[in-house]
Predicted model as a PDB file, atoms N, CA, C, CB and O in Angstrom, pLDDT in the B-factor column:
MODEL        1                                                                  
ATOM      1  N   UNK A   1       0.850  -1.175   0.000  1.00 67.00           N  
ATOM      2  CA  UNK A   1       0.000   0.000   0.000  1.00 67.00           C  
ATOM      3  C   UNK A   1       0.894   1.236   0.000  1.00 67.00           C  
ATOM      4  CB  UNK A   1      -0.966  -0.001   1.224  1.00 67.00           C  
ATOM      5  O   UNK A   1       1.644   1.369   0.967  1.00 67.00           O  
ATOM      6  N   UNK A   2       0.911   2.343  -1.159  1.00 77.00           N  
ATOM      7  CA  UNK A   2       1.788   3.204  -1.050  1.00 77.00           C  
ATOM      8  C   UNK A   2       0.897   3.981  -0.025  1.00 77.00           C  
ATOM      9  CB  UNK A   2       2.303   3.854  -2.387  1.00 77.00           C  
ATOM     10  O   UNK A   2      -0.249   3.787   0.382  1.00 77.00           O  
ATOM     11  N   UNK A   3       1.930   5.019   0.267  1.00 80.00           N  
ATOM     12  CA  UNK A   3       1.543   6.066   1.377  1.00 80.00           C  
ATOM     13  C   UNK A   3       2.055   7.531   0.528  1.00 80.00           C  
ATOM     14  CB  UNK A   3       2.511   5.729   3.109  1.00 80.00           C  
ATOM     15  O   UNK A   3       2.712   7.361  -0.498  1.00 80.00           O  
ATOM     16  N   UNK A   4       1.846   8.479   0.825  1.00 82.00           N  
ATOM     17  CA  UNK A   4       2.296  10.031   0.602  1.00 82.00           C  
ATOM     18  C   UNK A   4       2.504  10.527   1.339  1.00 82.00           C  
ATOM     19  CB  UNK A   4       1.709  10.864   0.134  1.00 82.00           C  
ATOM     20  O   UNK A   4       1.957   9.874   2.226  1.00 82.00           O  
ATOM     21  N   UNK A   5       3.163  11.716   2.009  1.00 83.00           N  
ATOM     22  CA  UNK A   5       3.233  12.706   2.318  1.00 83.00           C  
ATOM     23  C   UNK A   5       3.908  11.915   3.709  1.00 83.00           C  
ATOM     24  CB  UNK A   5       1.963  13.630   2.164  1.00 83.00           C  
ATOM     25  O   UNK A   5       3.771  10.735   4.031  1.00 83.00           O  
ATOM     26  N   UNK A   6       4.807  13.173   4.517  1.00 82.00           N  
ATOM     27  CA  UNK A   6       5.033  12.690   5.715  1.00 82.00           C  
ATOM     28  C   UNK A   6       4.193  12.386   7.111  1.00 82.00           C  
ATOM     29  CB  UNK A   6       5.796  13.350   5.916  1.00 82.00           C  
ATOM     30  O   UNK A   6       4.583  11.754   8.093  1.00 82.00           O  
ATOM     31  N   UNK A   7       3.455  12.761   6.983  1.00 87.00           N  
ATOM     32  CA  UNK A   7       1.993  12.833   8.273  1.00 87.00           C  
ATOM     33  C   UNK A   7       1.821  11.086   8.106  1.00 87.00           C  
ATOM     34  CB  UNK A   7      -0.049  14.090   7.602  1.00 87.00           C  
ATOM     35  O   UNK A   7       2.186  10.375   9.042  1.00 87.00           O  
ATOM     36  N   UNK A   8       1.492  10.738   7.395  1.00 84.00           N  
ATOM     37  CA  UNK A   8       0.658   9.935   6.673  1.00 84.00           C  
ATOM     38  C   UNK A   8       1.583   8.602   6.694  1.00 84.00           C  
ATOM     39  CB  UNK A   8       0.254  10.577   5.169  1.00 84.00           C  
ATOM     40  O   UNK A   8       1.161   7.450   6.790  1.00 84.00           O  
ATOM     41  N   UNK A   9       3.041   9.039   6.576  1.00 83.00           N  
ATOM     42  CA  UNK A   9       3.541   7.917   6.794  1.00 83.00           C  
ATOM     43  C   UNK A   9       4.580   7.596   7.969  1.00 83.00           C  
ATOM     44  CB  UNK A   9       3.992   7.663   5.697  1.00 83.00           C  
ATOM     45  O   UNK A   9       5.153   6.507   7.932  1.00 83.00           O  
ATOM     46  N   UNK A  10       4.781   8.262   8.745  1.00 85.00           N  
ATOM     47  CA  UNK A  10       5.243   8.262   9.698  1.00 85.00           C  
ATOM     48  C   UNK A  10       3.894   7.557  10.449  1.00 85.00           C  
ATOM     49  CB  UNK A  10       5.844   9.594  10.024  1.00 85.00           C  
ATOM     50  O   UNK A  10       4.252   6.412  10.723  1.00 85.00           O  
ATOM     51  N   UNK A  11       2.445   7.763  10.912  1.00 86.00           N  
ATOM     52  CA  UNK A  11       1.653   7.431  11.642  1.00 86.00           C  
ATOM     53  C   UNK A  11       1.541   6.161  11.204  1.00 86.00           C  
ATOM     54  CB  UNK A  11       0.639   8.179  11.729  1.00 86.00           C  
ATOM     55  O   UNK A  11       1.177   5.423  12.119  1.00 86.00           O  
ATOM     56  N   UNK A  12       1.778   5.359   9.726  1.00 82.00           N  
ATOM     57  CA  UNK A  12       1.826   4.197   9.308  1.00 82.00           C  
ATOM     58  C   UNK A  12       2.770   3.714  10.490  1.00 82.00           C  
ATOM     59  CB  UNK A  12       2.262   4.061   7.805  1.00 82.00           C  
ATOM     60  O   UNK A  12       2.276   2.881  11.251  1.00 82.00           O  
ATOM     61  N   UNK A  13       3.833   4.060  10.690  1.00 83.00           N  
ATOM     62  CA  UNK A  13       4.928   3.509  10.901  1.00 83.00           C  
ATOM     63  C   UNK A  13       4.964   3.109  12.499  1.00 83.00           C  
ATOM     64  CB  UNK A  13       5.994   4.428  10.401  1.00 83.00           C  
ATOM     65  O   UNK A  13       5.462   2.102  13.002  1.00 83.00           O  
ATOM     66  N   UNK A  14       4.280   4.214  13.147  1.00 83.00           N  
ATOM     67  CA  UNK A  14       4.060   4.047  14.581  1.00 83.00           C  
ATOM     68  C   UNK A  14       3.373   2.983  15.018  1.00 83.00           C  
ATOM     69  CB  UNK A  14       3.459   5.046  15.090  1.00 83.00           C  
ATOM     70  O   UNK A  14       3.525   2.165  15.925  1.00 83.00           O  
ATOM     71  N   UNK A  15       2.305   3.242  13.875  1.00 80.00           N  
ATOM     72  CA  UNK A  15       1.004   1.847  14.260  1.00 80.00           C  
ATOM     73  C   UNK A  15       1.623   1.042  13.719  1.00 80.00           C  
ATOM     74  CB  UNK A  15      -0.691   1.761  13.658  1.00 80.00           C  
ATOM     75  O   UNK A  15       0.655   0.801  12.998  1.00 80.00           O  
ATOM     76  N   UNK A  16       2.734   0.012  13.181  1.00 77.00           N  
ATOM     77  CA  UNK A  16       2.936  -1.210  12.913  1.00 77.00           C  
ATOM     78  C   UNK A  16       3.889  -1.045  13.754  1.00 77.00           C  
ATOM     79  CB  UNK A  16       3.110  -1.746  11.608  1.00 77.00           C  
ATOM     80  O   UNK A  16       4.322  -2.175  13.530  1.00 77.00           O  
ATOM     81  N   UNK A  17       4.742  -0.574  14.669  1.00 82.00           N  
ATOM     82  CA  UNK A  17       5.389  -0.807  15.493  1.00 82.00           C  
ATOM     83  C   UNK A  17       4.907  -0.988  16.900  1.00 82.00           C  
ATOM     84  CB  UNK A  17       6.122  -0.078  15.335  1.00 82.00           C  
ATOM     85  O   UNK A  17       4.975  -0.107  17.758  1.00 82.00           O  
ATOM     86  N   UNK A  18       4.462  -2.076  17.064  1.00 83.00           N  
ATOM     87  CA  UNK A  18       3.492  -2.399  18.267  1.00 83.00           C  
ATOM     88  C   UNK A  18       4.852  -2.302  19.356  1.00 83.00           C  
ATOM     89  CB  UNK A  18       2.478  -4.202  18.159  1.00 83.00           C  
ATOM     90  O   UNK A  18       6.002  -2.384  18.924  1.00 83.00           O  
ATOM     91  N   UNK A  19       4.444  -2.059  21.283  1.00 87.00           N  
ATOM     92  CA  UNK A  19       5.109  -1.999  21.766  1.00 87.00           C  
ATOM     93  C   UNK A  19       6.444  -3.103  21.981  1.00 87.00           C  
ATOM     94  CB  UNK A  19       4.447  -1.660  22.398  1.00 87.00           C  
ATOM     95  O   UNK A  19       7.617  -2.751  21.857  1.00 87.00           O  
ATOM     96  N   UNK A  20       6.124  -4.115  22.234  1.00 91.00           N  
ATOM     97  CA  UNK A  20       6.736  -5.426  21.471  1.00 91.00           C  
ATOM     98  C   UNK A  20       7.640  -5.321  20.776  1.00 91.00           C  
ATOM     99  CB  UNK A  20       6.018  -6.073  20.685  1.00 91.00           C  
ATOM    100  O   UNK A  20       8.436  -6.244  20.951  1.00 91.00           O  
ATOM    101  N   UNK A  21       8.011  -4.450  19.848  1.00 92.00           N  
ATOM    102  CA  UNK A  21       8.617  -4.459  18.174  1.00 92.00           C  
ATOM    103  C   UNK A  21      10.032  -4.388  18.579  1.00 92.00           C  
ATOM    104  CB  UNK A  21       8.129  -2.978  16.971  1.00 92.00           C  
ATOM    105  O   UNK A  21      10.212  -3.568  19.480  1.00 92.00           O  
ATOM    106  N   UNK A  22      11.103  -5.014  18.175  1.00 94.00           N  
ATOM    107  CA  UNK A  22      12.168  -4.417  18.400  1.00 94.00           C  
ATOM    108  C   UNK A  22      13.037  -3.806  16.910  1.00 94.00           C  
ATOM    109  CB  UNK A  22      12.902  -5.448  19.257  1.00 94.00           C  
ATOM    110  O   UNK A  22      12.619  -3.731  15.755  1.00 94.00           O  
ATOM    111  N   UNK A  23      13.832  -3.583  17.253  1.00 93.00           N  
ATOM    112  CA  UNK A  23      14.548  -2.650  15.579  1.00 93.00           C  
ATOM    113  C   UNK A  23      15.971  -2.756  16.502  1.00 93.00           C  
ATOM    114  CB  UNK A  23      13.788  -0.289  14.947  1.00 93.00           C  
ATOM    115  O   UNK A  23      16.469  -2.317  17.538  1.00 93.00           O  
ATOM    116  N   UNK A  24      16.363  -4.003  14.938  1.00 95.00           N  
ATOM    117  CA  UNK A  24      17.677  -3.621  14.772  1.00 95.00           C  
ATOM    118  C   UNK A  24      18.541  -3.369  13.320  1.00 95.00           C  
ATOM    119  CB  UNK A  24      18.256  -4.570  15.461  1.00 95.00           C  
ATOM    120  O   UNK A  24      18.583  -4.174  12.390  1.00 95.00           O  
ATOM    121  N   UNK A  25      19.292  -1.892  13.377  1.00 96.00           N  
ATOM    122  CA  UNK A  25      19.607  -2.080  11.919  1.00 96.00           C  
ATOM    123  C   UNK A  25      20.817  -2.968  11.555  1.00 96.00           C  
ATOM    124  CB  UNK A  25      19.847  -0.745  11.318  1.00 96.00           C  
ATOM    125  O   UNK A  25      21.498  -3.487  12.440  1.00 96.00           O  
ATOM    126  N   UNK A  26      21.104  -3.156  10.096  1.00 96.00           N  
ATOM    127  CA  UNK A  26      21.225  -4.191   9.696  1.00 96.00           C  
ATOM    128  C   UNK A  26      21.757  -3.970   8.062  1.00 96.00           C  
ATOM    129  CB  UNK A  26      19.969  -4.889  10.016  1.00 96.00           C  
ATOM    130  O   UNK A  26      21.254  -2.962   7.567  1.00 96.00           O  
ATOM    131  N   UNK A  27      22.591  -4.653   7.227  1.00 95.00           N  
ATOM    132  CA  UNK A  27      22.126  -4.352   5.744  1.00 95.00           C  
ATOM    133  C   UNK A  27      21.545  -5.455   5.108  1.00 95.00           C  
ATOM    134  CB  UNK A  27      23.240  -3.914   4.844  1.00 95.00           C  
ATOM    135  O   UNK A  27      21.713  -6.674   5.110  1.00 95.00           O  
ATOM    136  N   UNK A  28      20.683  -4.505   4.470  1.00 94.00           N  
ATOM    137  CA  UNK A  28      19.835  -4.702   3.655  1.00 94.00           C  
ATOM    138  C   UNK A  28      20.088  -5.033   1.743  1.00 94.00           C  
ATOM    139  CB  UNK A  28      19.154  -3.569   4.034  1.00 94.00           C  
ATOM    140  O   UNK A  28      20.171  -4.089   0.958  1.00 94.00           O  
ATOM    141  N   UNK A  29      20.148  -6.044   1.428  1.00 90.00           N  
ATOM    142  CA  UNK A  29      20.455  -5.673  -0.196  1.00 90.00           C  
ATOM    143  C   UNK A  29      21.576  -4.749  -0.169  1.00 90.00           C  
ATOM    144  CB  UNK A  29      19.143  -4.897  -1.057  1.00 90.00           C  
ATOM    145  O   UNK A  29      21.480  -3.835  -0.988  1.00 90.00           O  
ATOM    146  N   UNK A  30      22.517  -4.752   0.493  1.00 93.00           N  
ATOM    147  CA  UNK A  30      23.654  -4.132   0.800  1.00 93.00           C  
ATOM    148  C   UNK A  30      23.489  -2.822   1.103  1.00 93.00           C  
ATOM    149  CB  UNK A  30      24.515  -4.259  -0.117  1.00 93.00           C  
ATOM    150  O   UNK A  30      24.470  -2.128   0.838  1.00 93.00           O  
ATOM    151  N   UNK A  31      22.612  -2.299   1.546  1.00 92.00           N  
ATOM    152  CA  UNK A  31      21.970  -0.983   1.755  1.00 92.00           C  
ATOM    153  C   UNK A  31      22.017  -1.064   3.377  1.00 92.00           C  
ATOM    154  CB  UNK A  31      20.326  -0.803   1.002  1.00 92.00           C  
ATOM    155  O   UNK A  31      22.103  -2.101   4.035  1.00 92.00           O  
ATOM    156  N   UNK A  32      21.934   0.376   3.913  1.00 92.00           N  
ATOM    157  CA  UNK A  32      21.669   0.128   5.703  1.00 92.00           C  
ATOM    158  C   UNK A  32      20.031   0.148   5.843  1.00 92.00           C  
ATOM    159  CB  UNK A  32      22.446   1.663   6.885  1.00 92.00           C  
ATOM    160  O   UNK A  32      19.246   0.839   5.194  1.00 92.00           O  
ATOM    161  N   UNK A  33      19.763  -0.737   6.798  1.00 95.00           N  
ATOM    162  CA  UNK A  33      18.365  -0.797   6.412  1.00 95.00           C  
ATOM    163  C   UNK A  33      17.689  -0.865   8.243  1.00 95.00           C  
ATOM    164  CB  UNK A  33      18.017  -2.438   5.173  1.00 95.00           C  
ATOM    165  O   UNK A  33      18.497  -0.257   8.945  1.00 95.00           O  
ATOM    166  N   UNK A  34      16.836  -1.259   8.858  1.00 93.00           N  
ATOM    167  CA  UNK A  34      15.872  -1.704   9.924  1.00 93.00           C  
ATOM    168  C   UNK A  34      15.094  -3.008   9.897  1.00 93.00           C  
ATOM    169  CB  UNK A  34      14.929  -0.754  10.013  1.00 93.00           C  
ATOM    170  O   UNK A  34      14.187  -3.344   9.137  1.00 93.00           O  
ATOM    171  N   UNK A  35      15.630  -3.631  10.853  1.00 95.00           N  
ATOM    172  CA  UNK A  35      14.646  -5.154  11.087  1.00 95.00           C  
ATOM    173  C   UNK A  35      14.247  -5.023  12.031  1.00 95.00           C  
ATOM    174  CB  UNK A  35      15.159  -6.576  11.138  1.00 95.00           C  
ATOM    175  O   UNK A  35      14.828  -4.690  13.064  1.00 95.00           O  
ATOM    176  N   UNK A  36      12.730  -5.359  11.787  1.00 94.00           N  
ATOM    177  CA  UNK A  36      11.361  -4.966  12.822  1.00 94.00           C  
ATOM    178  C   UNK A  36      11.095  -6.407  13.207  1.00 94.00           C  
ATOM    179  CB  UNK A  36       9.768  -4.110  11.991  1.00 94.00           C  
ATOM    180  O   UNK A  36      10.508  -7.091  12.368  1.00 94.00           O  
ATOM    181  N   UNK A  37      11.494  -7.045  14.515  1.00 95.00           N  
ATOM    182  CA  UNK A  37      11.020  -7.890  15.174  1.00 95.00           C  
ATOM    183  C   UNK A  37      10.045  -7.953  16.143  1.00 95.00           C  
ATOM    184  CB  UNK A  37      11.730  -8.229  15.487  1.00 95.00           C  
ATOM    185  O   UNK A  37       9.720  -6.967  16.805  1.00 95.00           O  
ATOM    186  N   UNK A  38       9.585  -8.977  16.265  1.00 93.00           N  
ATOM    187  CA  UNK A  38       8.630  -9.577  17.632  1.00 93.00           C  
ATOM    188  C   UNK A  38       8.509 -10.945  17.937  1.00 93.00           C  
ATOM    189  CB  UNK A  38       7.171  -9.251  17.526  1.00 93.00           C  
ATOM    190  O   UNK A  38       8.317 -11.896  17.180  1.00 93.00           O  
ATOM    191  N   UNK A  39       8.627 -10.911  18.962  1.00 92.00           N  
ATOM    192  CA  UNK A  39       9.341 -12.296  19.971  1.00 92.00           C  
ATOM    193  C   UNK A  39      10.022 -13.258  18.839  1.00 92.00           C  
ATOM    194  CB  UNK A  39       7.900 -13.435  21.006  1.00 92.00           C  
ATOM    195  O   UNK A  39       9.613 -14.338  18.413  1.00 92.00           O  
ATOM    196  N   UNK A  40      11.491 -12.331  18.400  1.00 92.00           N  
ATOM    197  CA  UNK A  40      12.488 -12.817  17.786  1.00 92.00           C  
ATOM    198  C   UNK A  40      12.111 -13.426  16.389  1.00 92.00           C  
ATOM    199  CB  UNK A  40      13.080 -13.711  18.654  1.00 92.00           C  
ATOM    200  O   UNK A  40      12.843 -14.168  15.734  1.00 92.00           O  
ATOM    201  N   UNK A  41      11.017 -13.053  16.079  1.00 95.00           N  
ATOM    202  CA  UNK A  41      10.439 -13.619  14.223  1.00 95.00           C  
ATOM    203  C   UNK A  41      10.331 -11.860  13.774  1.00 95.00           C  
ATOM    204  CB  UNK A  41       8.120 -14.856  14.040  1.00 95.00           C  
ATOM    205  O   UNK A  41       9.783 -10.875  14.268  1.00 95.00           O  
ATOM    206  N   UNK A  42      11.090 -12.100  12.698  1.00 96.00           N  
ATOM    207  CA  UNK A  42      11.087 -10.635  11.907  1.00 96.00           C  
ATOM    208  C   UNK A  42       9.302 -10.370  10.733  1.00 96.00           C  
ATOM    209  CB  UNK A  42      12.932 -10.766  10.567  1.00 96.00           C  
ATOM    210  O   UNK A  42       8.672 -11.062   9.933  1.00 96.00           O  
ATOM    211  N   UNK A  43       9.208  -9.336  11.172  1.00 94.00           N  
ATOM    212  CA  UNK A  43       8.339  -9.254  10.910  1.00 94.00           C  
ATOM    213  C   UNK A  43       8.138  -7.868   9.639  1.00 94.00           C  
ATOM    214  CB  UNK A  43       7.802  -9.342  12.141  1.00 94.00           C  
ATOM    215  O   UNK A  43       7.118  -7.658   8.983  1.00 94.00           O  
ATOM    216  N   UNK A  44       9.188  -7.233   9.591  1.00 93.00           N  
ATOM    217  CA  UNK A  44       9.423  -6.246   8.264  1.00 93.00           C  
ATOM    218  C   UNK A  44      11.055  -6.004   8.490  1.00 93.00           C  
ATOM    219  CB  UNK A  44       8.357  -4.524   8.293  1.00 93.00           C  
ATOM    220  O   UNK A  44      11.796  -6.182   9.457  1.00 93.00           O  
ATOM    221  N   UNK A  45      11.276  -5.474   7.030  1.00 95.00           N  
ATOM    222  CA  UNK A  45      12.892  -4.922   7.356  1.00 95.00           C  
ATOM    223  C   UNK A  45      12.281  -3.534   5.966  1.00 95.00           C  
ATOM    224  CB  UNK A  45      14.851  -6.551   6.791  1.00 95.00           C  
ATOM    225  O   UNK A  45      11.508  -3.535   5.008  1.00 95.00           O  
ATOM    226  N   UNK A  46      13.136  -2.601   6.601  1.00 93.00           N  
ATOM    227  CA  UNK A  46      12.790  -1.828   5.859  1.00 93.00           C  
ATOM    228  C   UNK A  46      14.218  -0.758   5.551  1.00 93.00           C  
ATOM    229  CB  UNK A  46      11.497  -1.288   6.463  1.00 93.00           C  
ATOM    230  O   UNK A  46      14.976  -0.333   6.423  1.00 93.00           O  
ATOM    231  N   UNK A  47      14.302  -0.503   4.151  1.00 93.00           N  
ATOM    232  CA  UNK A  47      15.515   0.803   3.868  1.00 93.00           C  
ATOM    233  C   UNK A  47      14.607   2.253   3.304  1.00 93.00           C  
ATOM    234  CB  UNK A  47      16.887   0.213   2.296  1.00 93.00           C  
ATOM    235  O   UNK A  47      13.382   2.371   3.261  1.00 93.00           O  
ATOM    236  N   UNK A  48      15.405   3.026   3.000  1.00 89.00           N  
ATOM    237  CA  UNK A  48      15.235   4.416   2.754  1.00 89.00           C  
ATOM    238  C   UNK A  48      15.890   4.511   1.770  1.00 89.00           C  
ATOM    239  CB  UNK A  48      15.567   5.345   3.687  1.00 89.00           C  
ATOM    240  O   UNK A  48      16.715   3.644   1.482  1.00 89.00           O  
ATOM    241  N   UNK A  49      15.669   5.657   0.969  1.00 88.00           N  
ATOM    242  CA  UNK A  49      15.827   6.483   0.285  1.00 88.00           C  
ATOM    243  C   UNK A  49      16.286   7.790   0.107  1.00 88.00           C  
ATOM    244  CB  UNK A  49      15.232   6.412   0.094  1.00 88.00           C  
ATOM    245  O   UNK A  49      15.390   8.570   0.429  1.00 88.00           O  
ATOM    246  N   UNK A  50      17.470   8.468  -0.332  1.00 86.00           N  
ATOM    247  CA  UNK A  50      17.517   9.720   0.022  1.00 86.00           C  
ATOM    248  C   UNK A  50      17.547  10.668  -1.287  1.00 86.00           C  
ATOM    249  CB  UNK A  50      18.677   9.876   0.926  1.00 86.00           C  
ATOM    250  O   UNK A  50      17.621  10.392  -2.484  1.00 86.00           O  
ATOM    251  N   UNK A  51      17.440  12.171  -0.435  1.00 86.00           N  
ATOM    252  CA  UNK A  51      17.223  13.181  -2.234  1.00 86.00           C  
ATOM    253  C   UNK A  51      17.697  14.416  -1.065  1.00 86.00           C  
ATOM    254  CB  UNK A  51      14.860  13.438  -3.452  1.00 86.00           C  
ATOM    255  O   UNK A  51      17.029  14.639  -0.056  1.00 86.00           O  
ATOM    256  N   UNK A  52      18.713  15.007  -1.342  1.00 87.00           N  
ATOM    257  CA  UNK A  52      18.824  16.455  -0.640  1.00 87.00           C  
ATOM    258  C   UNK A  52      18.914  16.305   0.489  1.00 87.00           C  
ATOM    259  CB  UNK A  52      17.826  17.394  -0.766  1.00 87.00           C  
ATOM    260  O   UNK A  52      18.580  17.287   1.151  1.00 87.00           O  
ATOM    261  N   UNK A  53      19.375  15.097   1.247  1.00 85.00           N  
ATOM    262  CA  UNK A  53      19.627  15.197   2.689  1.00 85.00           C  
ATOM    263  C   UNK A  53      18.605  14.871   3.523  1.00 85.00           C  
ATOM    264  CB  UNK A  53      19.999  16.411   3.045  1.00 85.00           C  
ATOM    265  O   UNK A  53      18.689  14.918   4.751  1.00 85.00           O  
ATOM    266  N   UNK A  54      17.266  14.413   2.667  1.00 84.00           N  
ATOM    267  CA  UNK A  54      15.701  13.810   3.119  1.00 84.00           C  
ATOM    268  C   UNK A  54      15.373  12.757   2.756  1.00 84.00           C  
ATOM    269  CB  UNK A  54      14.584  14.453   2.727  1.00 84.00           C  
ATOM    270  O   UNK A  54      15.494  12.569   1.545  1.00 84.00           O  
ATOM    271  N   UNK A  55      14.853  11.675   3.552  1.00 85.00           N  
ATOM    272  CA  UNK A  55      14.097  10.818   3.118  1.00 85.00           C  
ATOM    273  C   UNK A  55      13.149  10.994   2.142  1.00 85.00           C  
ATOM    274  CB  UNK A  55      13.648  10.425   3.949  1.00 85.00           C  
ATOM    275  O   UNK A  55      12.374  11.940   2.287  1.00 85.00           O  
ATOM    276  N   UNK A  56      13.005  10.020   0.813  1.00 84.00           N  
ATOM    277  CA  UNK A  56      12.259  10.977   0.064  1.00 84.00           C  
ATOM    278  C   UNK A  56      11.442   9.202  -0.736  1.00 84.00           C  
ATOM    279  CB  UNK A  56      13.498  12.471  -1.156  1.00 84.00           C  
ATOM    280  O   UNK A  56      10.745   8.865  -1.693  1.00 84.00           O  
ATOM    281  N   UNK A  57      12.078   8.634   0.343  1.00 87.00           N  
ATOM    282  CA  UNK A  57      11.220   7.042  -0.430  1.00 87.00           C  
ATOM    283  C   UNK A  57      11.487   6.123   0.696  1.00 87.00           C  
ATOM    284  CB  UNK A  57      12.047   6.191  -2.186  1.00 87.00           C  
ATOM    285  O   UNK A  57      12.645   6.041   1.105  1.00 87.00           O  
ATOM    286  N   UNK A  58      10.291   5.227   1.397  1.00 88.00           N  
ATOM    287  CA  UNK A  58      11.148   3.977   2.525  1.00 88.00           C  
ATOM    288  C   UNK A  58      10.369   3.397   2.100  1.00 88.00           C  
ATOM    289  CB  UNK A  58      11.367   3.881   4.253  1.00 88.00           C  
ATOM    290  O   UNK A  58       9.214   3.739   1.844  1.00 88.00           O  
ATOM    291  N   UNK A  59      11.130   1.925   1.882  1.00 90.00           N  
ATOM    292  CA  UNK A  59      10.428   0.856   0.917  1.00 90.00           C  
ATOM    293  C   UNK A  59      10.466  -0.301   2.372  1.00 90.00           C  
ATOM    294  CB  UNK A  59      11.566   0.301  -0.914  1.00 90.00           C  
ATOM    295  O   UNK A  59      11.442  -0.375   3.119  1.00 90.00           O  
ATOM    296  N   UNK A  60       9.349  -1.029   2.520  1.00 90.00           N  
ATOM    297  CA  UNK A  60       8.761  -1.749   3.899  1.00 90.00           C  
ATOM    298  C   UNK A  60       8.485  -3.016   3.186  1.00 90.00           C  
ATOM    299  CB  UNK A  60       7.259  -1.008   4.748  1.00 90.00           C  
ATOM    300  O   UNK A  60       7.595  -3.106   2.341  1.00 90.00           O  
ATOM    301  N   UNK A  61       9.192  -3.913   3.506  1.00 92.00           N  
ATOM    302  CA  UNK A  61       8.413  -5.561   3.011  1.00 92.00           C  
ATOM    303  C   UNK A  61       8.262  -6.373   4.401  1.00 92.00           C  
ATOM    304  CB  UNK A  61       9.620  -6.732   1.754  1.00 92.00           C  
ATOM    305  O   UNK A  61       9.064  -6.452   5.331  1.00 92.00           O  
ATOM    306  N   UNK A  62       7.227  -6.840   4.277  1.00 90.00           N  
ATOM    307  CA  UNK A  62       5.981  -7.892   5.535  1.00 90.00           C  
ATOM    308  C   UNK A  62       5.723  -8.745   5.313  1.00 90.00           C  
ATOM    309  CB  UNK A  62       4.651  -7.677   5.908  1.00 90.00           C  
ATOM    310  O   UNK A  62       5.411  -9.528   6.211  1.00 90.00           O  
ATOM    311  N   UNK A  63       5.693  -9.119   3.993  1.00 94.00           N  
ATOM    312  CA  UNK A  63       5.527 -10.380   3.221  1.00 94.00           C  
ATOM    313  C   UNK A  63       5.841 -11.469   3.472  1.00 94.00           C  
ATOM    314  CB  UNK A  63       5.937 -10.392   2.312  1.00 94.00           C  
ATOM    315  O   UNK A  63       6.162 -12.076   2.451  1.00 94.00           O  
ATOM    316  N   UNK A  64       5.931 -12.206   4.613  1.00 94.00           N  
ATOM    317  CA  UNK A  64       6.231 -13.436   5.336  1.00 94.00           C  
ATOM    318  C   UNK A  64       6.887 -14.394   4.297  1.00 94.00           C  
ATOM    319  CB  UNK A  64       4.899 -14.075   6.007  1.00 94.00           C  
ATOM    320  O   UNK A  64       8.020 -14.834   4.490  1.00 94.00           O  
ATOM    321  N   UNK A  65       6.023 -14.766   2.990  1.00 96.00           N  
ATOM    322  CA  UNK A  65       7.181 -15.727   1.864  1.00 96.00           C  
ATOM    323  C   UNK A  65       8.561 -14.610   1.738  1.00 96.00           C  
ATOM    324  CB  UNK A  65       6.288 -16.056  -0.235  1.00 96.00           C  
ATOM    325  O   UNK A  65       9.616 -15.242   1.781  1.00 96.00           O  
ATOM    326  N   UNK A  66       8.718 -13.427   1.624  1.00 95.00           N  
ATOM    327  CA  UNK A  66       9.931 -12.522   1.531  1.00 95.00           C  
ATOM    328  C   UNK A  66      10.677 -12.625   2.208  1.00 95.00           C  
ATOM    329  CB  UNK A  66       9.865 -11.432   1.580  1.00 95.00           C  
ATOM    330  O   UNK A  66      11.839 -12.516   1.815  1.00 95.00           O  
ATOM    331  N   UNK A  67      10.364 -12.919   3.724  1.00 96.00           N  
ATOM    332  CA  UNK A  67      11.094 -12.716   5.331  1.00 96.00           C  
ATOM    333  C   UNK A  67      11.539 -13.751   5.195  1.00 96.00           C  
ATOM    334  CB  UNK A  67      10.314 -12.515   6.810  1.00 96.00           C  
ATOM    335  O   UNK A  67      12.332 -13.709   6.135  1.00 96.00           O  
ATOM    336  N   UNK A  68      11.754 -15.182   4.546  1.00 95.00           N  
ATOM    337  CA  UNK A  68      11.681 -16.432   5.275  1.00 95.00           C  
ATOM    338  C   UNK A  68      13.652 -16.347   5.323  1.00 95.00           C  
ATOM    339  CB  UNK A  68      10.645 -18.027   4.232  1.00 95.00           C  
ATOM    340  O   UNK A  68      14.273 -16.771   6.298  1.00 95.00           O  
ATOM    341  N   UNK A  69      14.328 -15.745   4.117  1.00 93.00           N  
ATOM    342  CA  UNK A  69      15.415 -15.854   5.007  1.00 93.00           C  
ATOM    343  C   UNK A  69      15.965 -15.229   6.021  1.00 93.00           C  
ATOM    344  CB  UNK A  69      16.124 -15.896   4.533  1.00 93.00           C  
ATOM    345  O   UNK A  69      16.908 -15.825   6.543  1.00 93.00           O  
ATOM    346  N   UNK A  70      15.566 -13.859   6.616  1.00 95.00           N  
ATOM    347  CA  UNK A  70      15.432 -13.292   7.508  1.00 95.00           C  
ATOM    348  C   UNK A  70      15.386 -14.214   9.137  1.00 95.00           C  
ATOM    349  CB  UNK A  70      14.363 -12.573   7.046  1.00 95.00           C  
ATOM    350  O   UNK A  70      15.862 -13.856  10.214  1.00 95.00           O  
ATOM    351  N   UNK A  71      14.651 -15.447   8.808  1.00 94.00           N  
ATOM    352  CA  UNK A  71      13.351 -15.975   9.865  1.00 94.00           C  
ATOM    353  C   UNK A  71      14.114 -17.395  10.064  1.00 94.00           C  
ATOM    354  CB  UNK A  71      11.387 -16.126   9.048  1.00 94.00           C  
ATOM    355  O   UNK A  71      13.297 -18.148  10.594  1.00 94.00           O  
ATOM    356  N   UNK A  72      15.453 -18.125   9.836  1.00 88.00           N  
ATOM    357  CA  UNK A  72      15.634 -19.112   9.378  1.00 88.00           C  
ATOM    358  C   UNK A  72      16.385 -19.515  10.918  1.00 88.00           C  
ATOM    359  CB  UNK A  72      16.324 -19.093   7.896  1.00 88.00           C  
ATOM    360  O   UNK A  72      16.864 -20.634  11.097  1.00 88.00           O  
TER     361      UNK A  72                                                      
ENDMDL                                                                          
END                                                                             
């Protein structure tokens, strides 16, 4: 589900980070990225994007067939 604007996706981001969640970063596709756990099963990893010193794209996969080497 894309998102826009920063309001909009930052509040995405809060609400899938249940208290539970832990974050550790990590690379990603050789990129620096965030792995979003709960009770030690990853549950998103996510990288960014930059343009001018701003986040300007964060790409989020949840996709459990995606995670499985993450999850092994």
């Amino acid at each position: 589900m894309p998102l826009e604007g920063r309001f909009d996706t930052a509040s995405e981001l809060l609400a899938f980070a249940a208290p539970e969640t832990t974050f550790t970063i990590a690379s990603v596709n050789g990129v620096p990225g965030l792995v979003l756990a709960r009770e030690q099963t990853v549950v998103a990893v996510l990288t960014a994007e930059g343009r001018s010193a701003l986040i300007s794209r964060i790409w989020m996969v949840c996709n459990p067939d995606k995670l499985r080497q993450w999850n092994r």
